[in-house]
C-alpha positions as CSV (number, residue, x, y, z in Angstrom):
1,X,-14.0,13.5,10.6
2,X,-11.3,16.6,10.1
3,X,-11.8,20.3,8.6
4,X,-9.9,22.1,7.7
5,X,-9.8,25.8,6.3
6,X,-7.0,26.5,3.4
7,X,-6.6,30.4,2.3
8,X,-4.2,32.2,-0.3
9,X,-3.0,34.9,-1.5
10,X,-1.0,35.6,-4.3
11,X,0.1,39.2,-6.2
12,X,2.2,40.5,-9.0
13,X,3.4,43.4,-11.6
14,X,5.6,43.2,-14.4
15,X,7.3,45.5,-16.1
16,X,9.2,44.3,-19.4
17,X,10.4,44.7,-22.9
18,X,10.8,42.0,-25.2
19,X,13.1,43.2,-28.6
20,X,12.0,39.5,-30.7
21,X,14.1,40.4,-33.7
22,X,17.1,40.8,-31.4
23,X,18.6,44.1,-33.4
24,X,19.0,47.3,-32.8
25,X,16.2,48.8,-34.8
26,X,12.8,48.7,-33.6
27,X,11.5,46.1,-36.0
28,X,9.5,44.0,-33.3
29,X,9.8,45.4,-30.2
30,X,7.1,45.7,-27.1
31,X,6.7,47.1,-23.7
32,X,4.4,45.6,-21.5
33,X,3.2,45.7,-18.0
34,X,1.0,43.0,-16.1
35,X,-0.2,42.8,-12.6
36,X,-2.5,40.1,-11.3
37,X,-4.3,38.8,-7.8
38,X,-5.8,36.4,-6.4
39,X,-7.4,35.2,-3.3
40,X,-8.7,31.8,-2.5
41,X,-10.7,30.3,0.1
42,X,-11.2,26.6,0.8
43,X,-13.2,24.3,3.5
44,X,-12.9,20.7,3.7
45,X,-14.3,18.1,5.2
46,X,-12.8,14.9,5.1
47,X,-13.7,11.0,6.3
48,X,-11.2,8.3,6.7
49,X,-13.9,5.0,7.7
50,X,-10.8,2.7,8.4
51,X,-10.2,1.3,5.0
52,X,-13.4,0.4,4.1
53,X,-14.3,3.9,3.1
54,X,-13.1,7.5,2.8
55,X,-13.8,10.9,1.6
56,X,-14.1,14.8,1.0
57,X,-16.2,17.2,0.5
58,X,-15.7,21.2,0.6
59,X,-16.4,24.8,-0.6
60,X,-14.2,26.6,-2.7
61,X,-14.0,30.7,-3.7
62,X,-12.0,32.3,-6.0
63,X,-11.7,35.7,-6.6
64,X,-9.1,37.5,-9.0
65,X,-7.9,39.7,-11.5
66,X,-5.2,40.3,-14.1
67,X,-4.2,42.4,-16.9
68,X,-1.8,44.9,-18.2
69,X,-1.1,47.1,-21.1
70,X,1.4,46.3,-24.2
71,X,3.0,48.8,-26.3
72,X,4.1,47.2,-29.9
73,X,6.6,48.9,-32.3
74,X,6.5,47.3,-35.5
75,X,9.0,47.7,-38.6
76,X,10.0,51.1,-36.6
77,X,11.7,53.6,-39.1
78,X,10.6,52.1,-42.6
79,X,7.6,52.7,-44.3
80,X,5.6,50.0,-42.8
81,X,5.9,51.0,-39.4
82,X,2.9,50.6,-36.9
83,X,2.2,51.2,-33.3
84,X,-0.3,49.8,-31.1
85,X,-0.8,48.9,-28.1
86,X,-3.3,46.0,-26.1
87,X,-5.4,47.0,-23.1
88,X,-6.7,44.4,-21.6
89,X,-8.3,42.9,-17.4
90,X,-10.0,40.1,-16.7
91,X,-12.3,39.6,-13.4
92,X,-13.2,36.2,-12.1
93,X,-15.0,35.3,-9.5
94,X,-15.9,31.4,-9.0
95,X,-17.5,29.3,-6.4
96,X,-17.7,25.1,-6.3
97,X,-19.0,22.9,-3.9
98,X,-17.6,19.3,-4.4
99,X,-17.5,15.9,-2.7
100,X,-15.1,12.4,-3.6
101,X,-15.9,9.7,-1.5
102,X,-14.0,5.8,-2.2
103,X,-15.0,2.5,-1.3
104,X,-12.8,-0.4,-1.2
105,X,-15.0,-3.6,-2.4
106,X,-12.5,-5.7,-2.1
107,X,-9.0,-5.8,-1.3
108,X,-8.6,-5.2,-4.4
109,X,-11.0,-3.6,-6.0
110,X,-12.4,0.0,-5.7
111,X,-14.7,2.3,-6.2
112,X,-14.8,6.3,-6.4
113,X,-17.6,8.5,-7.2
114,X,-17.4,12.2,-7.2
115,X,-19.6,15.6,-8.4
116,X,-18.5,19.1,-8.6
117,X,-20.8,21.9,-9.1
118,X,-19.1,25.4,-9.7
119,X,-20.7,28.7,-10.6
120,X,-18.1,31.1,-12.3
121,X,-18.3,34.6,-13.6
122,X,-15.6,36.8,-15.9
123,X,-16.0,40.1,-17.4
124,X,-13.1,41.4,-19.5
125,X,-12.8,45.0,-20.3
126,X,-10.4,45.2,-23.7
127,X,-9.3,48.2,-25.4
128,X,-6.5,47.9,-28.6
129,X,-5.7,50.8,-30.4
130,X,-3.0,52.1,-33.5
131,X,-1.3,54.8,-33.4
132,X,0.3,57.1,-35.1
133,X,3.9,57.3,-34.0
134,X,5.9,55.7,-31.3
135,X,4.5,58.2,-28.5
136,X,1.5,56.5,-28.6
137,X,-0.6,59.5,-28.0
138,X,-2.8,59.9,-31.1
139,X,-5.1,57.3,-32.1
140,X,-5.7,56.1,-35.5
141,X,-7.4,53.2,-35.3
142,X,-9.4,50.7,-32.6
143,X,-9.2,46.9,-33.2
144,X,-11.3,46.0,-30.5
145,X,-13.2,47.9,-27.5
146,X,-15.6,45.6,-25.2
147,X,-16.3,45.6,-21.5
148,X,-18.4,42.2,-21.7
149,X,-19.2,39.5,-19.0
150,X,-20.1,35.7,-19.1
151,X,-21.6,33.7,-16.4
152,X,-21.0,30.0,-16.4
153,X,-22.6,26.7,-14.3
154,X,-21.2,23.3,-15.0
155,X,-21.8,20.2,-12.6
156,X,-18.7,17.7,-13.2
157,X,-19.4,14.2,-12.0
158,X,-16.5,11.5,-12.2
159,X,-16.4,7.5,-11.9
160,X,-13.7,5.3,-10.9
161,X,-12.4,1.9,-10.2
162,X,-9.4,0.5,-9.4
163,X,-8.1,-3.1,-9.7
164,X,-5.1,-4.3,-7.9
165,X,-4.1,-6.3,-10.4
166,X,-0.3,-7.5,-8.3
167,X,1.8,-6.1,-5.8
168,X,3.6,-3.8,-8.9
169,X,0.5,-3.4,-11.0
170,X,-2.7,-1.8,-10.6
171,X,-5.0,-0.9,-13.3
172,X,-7.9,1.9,-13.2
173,X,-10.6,3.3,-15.5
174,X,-12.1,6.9,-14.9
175,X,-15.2,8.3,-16.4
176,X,-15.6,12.1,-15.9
């Protein structure tokens, strides 16, 4: 038997335009900014049986969030023009507990049988408004405004064999 303990981190913020017509008039045109994060945490436990039999089983948590804010300018300067902008995060927090374990029948034939159960929740808070003019400080209009969460539980088994059909060849069917 081996464990092992696997953590991450990971962070980020953008800030960007995008001018998709490519000209100099505003006619679609965006500025955005996004940050995101993440942190992970994993525990394993793996068996190697000498051939005859091997596997894993761990704990996983995730926890992170992302979102950012984009501006759009729309047909700026003709009659047609808009303005709006898209507000938007999403939370997620998840935690699985898993296990794979293999068995080699033969030498040439084998077997793998696995389950997953994770537990996952998100909430995303949303906010996109128009505006009036390209200082996006009055409001005209809201598209959509929602802080709403969703829980989620889903158990994932998988089934698997393997043939060694030649030294070059193996073939393998998986159910999951």
């Amino acid at each position: 038997w081996t464990a092992k303990y696997i953590t991450a981190h990971r962070s980020g913020d953008t800030v960007t335009g995008i001018d998709f017509d490519g000209l100099p008039n505003k006619i679609a045109d965006v500025r955005a900014s996004y940050s995101d994060k993440q942190t992970t945490h994993e525990l394993q436990l793996a068996y190697d049986g000498g051939g005859a039999h091997s596997g894993v089983m761990g704990l996983y948590k995730f926890d992170g969030t992302a979102g950012g804010t984009v501006l759009n300018t729309f047909l700026g300067g003709t009659p047609f023009q808009s303005f709006g902008n898209t507000n938007g995060k999403v939370f997620t927090e998840s935690t699985a507990i898993y296990g794979d374990w293999n068995w080699r029948l033969t030498p040439r034939l084998g077997l793998t049988a696995g389950i997953r159960f994770t537990e996952e929740s998100k909430r995303a808070v949303v906010l996109n408004q128009g505006f009036s003019d390209a200082t996006f400080s009055t409001v005209i209009a809201t598209a959509a405004n929602f802080d709403k969460t969703r829980d989620v539980r889903n158990t994932a088994p998988k089934l698997s064999v393997d043939f060694k059909l030649s030294d070059t060849t193996n073939l393998y069917a998986t159910a999951s």
